[in-house]
C-alpha positions in Angstrom: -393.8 -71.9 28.6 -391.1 -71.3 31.3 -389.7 -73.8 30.7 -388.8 -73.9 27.2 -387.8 -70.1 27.2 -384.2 -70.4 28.5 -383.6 -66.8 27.9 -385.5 -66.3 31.3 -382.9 -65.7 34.1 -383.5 -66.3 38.0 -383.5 -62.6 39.5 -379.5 -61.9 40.2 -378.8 -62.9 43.7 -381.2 -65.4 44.7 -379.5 -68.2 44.4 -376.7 -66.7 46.7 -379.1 -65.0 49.1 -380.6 -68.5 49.5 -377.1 -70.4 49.9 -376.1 -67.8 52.5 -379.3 -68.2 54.5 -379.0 -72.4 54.2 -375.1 -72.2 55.5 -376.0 -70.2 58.2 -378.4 -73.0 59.4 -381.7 -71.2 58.9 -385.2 -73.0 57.5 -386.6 -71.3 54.6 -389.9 -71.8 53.4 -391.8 -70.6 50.8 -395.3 -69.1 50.5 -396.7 -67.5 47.2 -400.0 -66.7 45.7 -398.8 -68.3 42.4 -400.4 -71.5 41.2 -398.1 -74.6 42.8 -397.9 -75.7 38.9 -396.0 -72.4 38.6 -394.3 -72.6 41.6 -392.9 -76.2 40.6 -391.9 -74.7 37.5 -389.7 -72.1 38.3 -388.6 -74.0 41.1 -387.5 -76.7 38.9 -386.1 -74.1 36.3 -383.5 -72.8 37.9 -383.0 -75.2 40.3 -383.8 -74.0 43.5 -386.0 -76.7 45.4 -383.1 -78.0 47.4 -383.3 -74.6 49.3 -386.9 -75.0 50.5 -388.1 -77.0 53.4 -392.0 -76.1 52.9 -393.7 -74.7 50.0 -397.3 -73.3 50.0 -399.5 -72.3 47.8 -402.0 -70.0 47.5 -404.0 -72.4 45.7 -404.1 -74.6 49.0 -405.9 -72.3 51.1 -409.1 -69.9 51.3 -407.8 -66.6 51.0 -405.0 -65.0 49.8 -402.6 -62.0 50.3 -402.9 -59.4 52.1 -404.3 -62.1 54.6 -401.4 -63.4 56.3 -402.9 -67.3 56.1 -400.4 -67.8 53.5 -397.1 -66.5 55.8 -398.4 -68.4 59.0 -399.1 -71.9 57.3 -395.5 -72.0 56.4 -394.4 -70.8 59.5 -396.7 -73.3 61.2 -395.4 -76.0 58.9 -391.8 -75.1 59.3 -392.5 -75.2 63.1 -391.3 -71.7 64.1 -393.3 -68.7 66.0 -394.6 -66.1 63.6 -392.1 -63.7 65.5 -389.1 -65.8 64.3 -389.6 -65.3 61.0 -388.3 -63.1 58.3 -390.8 -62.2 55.1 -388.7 -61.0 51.5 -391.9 -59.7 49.6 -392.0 -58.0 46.1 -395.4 -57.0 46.0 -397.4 -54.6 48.3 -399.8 -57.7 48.9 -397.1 -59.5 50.4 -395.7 -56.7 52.6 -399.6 -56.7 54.3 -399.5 -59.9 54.5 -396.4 -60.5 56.7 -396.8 -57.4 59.2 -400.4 -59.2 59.5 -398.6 -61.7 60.3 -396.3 -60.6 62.9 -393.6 -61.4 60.9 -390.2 -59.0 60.2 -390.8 -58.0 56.6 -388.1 -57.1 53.7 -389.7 -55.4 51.1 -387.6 -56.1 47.4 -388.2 -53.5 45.1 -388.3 -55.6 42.1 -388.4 -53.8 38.7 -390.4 -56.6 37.5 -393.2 -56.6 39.8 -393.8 -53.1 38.4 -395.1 -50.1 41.1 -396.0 -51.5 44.6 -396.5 -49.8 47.9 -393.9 -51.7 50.2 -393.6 -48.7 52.6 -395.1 -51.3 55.0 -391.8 -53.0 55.2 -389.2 -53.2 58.0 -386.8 -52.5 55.3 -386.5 -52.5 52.0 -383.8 -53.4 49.2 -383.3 -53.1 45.7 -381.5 -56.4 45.5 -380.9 -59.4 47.2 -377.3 -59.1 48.0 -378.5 -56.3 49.8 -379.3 -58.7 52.5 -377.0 -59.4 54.9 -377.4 -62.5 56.7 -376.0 -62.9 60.3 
């Protein structure tokens, strides 16, 4: 289990990416296709609930990724227009999902997501200190 294998690291520059975001006064909000058991978990793991205002999963809803459901419940939750929001997807899925959406979209080229088509993206980084948050 995630938890138990402490061996498993957060991807480097979340944490700080998220702290950066938070001191500058924005809401962030999360919306993935994983289980919300395994969002709580890795949430919990490395300690990063604090950061999130909402939190959606896939689970909660009737379709997934590409369909941008996902990106405009949490944007509807977090009460923002779609247009006000910025998307940082790993996955092609994702990527889809947030142009669907309306929404501004950073594609992260995470080497653990393996290959994914995130030529979709407004932009896209190969890490999270790559973003620069204004």
């Amino acid at each position: 289990l995630l938890t138990e294998d402490r061996s498993i690291q957060a991807i480097p520059g979340v944490r700080e990416l998220l702290e950066r975001i938070k001191a500058a006064g924005y809401l962030i909000g999360l919306g993935s296709s994983s289980t919300m058991e395994m969002i709580n978990l890795v949430l919990n793991r490395f300690d990063l609930k604090k950061y999130f205002s909402v939190v959606v999963s896939g689970d909660e809803l009737p379709r997934s990724k590409p369909d941008p459901l996902i990106f405009l419940t949490v944007a509807e939750k977090l009460g923002v227009a779609p247009s006000e929001c910025i998307v940082i997807d790993d996955a092609g899925a994702g990527v889809a999902a947030a142009k669907a959406a309306g929404m501004y979209c950073i594609g992260y080229d995470n080497p653990n997501s393996g290959p994914q088509n995130l030529s979709g993206a407004d932009m896209i980084v190969g890490s999270h200190y790559d973003i620069i948050v204004v």
